[in-house]
N, C-alpha and C positions, 0 to 999 in steps of 0.2 A: 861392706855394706855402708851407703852413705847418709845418716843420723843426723836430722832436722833437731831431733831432743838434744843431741851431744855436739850437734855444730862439727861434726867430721867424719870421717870412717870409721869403721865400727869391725875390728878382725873378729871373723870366727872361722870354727875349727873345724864344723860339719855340717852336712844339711837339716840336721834336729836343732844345731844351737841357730842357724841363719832362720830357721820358721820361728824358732822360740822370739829373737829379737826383732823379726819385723810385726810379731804380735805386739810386744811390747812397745816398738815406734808408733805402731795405729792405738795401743790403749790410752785415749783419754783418763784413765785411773794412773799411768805413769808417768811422772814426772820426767825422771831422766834413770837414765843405766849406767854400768861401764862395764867392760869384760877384765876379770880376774883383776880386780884391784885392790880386792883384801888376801891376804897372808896367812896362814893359820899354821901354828907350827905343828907339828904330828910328833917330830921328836929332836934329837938334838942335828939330828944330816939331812930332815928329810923335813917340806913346808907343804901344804895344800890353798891351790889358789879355786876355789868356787868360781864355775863359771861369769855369773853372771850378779853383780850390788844393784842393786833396783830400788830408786827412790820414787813412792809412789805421792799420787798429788794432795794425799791427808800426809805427808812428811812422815810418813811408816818406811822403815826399813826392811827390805826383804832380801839373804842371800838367795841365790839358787845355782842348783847343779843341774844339768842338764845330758841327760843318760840315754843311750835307747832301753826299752821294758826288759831285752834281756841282756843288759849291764848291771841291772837294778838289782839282783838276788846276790851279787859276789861280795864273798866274803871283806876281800879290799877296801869295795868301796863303800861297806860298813861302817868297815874302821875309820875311814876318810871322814863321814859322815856325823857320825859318834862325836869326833871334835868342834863339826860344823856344828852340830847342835849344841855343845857346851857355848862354844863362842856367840851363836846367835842371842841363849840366855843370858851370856855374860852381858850382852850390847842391848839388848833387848830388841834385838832384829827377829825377826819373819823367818822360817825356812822354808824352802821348794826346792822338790826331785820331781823331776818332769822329762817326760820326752816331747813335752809340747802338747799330748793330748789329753793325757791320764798323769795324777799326781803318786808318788810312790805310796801316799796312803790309803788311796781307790783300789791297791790291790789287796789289803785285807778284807774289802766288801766283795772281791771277784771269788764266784761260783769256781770253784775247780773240778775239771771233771770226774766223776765217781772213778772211773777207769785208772787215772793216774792214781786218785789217793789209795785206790786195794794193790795194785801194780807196784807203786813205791811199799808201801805195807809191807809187800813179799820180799822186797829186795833187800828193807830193814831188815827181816826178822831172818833171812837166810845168809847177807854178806854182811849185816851191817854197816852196806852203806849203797849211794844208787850211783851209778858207772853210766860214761855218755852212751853206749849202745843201750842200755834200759829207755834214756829217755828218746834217741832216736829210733828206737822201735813202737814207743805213744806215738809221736809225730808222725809216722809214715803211714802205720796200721790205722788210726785212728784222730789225728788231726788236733793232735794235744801242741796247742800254743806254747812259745815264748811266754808271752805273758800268762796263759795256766801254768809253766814251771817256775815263774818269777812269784806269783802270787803264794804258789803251795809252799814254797821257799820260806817266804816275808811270814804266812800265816804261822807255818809250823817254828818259823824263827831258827831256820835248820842254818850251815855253814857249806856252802857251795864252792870250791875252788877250782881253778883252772889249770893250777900246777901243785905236781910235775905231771898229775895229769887231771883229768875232769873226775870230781865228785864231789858227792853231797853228802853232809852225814851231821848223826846229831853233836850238840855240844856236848863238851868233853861234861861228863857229869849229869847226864839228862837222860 
């Protein structure tokens, strides 16, 4: 993408993070961007680079990751997250999780549908834990979004992983 704010080409990774940034080339509130130019270490082998440094035109710092809604609930990118936000307090930066339209904290205000929460309910109290054919029989039967299972996720603060295979379950201790 070719960036009038950063004087060159501008890589990105997907069609969520190419919308994210041509928002931010037309926002008058942005100064200038870069993609992945801070560093965050996670541990001693492994670093997390934030999509997106966003210098806005009041000289406010903002990181941002830039997710689809159902990347938002994994467990991973929690963790990933958890350090983003130390580091932002550390610097006194801004943080944003976004897929461009909705911020990762619009999904504690999202209605979940009654269906899902008695549906997971049962699968708690029967396996103790919810398995991807649970949730892909909400979606078929009943038209329970990505972002209803990202939200019930974030609200219940539950632990969703994708290996070694799909499930959700509570915190160890909860």
């Amino acid at each position: 993408m070719l960036s009038k704010k950063n004087g060159g080409t501008i890589p990105y990774e997907s069609q969520i993070e190419f919308k994210c940034l041509a928002l931010l080339e037309a926002s008058a509130k942005v100064k200038r961007y870069a993609v992945q130019a801070v560093r965050i270490p996670l541990n001693k082998a492994q670093n997390y680079h934030p999509d997106i440094f966003i210098w806005t035109a009041e000289e406010h710092c903002v990181l941002c990751e830039v997710k689809p809604v159902q990347e938002m609930g994994f467990f991973e990118q929690w963790l990933k997250w958890k350090a983003m936000r130390a580091y932002c307090d550390e610097h006194g930066y801004g943080m944003l999780i976004t897929d461009g339209s909705i911020a990762i904290q619009d999904l504690d205000a999202h209605k979940v549908p009654s269906i899902l929460v008695e549906h997971f309910t049962d699968c708690f109290r029967v396996r103790g834990h919810i398995e991807w054919n649970d949730l892909h029989d909400l979606r078929a039967s009943h038209g329970v979004t990505w972002k209803d299972l990202t939200a019930y996720v974030y609200q219940q603060r539950l632990v969703m992983k994708r290996e070694p295979r799909f499930t959700i379950s509570r915190p160890v201790g909860r």
